[in-house]
N, C-alpha and C positions, 0 to 999 in steps of 0.2 A: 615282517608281514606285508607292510606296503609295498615293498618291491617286487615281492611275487605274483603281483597281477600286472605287471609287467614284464615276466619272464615268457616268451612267447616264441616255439620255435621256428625259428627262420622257413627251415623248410615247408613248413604248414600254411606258413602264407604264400607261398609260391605254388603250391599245388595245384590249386583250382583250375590253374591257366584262364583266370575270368577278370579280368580289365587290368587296372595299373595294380602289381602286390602289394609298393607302398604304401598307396593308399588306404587299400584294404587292411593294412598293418597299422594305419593312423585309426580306423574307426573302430578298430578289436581293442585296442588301446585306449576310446575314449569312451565307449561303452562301458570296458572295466573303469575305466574311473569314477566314471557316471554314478556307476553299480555301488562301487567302494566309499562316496561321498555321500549316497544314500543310508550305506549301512552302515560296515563295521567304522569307518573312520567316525562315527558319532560318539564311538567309546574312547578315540585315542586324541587328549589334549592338545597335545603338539601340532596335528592336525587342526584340529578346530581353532588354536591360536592362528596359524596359515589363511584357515578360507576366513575367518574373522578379518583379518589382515588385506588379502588378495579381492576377495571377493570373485565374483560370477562373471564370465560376459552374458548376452541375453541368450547369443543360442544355449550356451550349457543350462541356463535356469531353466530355460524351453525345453531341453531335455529331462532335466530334475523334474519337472513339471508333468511331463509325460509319463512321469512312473507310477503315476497313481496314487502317490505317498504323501501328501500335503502337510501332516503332523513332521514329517522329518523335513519336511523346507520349510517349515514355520519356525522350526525352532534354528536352525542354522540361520533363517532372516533373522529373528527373534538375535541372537547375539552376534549378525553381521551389525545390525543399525544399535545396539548399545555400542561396539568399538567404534563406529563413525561418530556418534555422539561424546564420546568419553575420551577419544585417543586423537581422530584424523578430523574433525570437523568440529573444532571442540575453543572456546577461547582460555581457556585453562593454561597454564603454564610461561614460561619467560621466553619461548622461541620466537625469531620474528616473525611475522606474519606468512614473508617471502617465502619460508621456508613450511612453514605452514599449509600453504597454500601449495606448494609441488606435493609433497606429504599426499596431500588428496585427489590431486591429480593424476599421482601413480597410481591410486588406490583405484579413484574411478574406471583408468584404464586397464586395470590388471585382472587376471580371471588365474584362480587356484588350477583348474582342470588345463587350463591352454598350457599354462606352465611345466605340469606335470608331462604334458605328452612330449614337448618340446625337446624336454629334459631326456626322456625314453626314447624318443625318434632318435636325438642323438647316440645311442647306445647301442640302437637296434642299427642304425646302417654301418656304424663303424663294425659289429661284431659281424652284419652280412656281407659286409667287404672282404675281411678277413675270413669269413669262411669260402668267400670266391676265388678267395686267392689259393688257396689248398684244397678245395676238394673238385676233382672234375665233374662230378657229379652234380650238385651245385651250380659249375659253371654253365652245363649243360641244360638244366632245368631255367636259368635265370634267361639263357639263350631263346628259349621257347617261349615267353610270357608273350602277350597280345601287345604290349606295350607298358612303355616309361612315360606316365606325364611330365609336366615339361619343368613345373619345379624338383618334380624328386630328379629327372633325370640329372638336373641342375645341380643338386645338394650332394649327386653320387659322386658325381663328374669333381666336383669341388673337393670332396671327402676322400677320395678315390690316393691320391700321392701319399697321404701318412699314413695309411691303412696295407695298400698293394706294391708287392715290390716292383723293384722297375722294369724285372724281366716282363711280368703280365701288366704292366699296368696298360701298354698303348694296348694290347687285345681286351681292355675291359672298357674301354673308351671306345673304343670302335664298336662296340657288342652295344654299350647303352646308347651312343648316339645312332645307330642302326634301328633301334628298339622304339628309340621316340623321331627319329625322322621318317622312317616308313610310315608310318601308323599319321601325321602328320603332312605328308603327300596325300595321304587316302581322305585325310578332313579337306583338304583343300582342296581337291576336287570335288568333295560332296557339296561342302557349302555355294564353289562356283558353281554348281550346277543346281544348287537351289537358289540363289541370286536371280541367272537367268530364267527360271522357272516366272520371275515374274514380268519378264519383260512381253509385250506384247505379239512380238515377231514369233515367241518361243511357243512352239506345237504338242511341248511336254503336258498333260497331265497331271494333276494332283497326283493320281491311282500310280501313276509312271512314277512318282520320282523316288519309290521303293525305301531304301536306308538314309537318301537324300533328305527328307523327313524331319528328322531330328539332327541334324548335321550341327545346329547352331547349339542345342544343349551339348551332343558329345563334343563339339569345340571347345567350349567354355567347360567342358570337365576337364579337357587335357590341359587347359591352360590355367585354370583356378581351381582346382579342384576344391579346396578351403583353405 
């Protein structure tokens, strides 16, 4: 059951042709888990020993939070801080301290939902590479996207040799860095032209500097997206 809210076809994130598809595949990904840590995962043990275990980071709680459902994060807190008192933050038992003390430190840093999508991104690009590499149809769709932000283009670029044979592979390389270097000329003229937007000598316009605007948030989407 768990794994089927991660079955998600390739194709269907690519369609839209509307900003990076990766990305768009990370957050249909993290909403179902959202969804899934909300609901059905309350009934399955093995789960709830995980987020017990893992815990939140803040954005996912700030999501959980957003759901309007506060009895089902009461009780997931409710037996997150019995396991930090009983298990990871706990003077109980003959381990040493040192050891104790990393113990909580993963614990602190660690979030159930980052983990899960991690887990699924790796599955989702290996299986989209492999479908790029056989169907032209596909190759053809992935050819058309707006663009590749600059970590996925990163994570494809990287994943790209045990996935694609060697005949396609330099045509899949060229297609992504193509994808995310265009689209990466076009920020960097926007933002230099909103830079100079503030220099005094410059005749532009607020009303003028049209898509230049928002240059610094679409920057920092292609370069962080999360």
């Amino acid at each position: 059951m768990r794994d089927s809210i991660y079955t998600i076809p390739i194709t269907d994130v690519f369609e839209p042709h509307d900003g990076c598809p990766l990305c768009r595949l990370y957050d249909i990904l993290e909403e179902r888990c959202v969804e899934y840590i909300m609901g059905a995962a309350m009934m399955e043990p093995d789960v709830r020993v995980e987020t017990n275990r893992l815990g939140f980071c803040r954005h996912h709680y700030d999501m959980m939070l957003a759901k309007k459902n506060r009895l089902s994060i009461a009780l997931i807190l409710e037996s997150r801080l019995i396991t930090l008192a009983d298990d990871i933050l706990t003077e109980k038992g003959t381990a040493p301290q040192k050891k104790k003390s990393s113990k909580a430190v993963e614990s602190a840093c660690s979030c159930f939902v980052c983990q899960q999508i991690d887990g699924a991104m790796e599955k989702m690009i290996s299986n989209l590479l492999s479908v790029w590499g056989k169907d032209p149809d596909f190759r053809k769709l992935f050819a058309e996207q707006p663009y590749i932000c600059f970590p996925h283009a990163a994570k494809l670029l990287e994943t790209a040799p045990s996935e694609i044979g060697k005949k396609l592979l330099p045509e899949f390389r060229n297609e992504t860095l193509k994808l995310s270097r265009e689209w990466m000329a076009m920020l960097k003229e926007d933002v230099t032209t909103f830079c100079r937007s503030f220099d005094y000598r410059n005749t532009t316009t607020a009303s003028e500097l049209g898509r230049c605007r928002d240059s610094v948030e679409r920057t920092i989407n292609f370069l962080a997206p999360r």
